[in-house]
N, C-alpha and C positions, 0 to 999 in steps of 0.2 A: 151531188158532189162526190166526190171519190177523194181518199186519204191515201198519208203517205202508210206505204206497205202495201199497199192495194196490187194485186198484180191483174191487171188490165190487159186487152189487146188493141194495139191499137196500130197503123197502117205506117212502118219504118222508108224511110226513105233513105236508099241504098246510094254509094258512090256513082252507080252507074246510072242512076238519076231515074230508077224505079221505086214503085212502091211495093210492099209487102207483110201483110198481117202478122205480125209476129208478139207475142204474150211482152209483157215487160211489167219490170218491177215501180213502181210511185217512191222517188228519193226524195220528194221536196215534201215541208214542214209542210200542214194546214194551213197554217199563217200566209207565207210566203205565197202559197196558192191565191188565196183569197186576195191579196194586195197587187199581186203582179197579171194576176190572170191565167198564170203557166202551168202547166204540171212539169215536173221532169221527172223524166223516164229513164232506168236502164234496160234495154234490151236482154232477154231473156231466150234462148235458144238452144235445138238438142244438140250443137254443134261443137265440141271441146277443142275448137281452133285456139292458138296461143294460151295454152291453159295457165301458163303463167299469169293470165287477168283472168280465169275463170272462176265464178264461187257455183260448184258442184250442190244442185238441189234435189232435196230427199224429199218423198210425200208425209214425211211425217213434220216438216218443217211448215208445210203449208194447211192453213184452213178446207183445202181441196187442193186433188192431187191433180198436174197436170197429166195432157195424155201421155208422154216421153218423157225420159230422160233427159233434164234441164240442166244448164246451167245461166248464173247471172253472167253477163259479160258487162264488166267494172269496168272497163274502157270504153264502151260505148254507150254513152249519154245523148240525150236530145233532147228539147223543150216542146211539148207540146200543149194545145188548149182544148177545153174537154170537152166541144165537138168532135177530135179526132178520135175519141175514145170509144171502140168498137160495144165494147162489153167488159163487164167487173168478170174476171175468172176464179179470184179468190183474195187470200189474204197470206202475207208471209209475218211469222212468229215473230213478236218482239224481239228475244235471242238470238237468232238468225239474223233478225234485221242489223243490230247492232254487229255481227261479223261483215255484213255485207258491206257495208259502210265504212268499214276499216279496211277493206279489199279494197272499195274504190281509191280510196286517200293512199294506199300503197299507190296502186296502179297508176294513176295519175300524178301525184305528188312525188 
């Protein structure tokens, strides 16, 4: 089972109706996983497009460092189930967690 903070890779599915392995962060509760079956995911990439929704990640923020310069992109969520989930890459800090979280609820709210 994988928890929330977990940063995961797991295979996004693009507008263009491709897929592509890309790291991503675990937003949903433990609970909620367990009852619904879902994980949800924000994508994570070294892309600073629209940085007005990006949360800029440091390696000191994470259990393990990715390979590039990350950022979370709070605007892009997606529900996945934990067959899709390539491999555990790490973990992101409580602390952090909690700004991420407050980036998303701007960005989308």
């Amino acid at each position: 089972m994988y928890n929330q903070r977990d940063i995961v890779e797991v295979n996004f599915l693009f507008p263009d109706g491709t897929f592509k392995p890309h790291p991503a962060l675990i937003v949903s509760n433990d609970e909620l996983q367990e009852e619904e079956g879902f994980i949800y995911l924000c994508l994570i990439s070294s892309k600073n497009y629209k940085p007005q929704y990006c949360y800029e990640l440091d390696n000191d923020m994470m259990t393990k460092p990715l390979a590039k310069k990350s950022y979370v992109k709070c605007q892009i969520l997606t529900a996945n189930v934990e067959r899709d989930v390539i491999k555990k890459i790490g973990r992101l800090k409580k602390t952090y967690f909690d700004e991420v979280v407050e980036k998303i609820i701007t960005s989308i709210f």
